[in-house]
N, C-alpha and C positions, 0 to 999 in steps of 0.2 A: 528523573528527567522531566523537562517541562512541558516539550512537544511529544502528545500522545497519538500512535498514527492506528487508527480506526480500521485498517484495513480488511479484518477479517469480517469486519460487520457488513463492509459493502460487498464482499462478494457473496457471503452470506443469503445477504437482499437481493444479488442481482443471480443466486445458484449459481457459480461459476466454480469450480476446483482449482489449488495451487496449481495443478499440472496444467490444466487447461490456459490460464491466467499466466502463470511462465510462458508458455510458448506462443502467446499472443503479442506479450511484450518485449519476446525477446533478452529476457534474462533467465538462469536456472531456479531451479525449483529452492535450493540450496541457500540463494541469496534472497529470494522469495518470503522465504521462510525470518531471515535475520530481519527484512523489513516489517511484516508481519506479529514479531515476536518484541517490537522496540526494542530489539539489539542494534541497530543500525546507526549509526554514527552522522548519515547523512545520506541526500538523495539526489539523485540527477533530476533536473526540470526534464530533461527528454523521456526519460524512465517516467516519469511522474504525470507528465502531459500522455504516452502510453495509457497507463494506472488509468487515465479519466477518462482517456477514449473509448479503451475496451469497456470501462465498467459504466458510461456514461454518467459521469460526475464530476463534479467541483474539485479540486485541491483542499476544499475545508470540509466535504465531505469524510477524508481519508484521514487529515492532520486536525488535530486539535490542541489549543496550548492551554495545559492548566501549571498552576501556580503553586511550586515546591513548599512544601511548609516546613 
């Protein structure tokens, strides 16, 4: 996959737990988890604009693209 999503590193940085970080945003821990794990097929801007609120960051702090070889 191309787009690599960062996610664990920032909450990591910002000590927040899945549990705590779901119920913030308003999704399960379950789906949390797929996003987290780049299984995730795709993301909502609303989820995602959430994601930078709570954690105080950018959308490129969480997504990153690198380049299939």
């Amino acid at each position: 996959m191309s787009i690599v999503v960062n996610l664990d590193v920032m909450m990591a940085k910002r000590k927040i737990s899945s549990l705590e970080l779901a119920e913030k945003i308003g999704i399960t821990t379950a789906n949390l988890s797929i996003l987290k794990t780049n299984k995730g097929k795709a993301i909502r801007f609303s989820t995602l604009e959430n994601i930078c609120k709570v954690l105080n960051c950018q959308p490129g702090d969480i997504l990153e693209y690198k380049e299939d070889n």
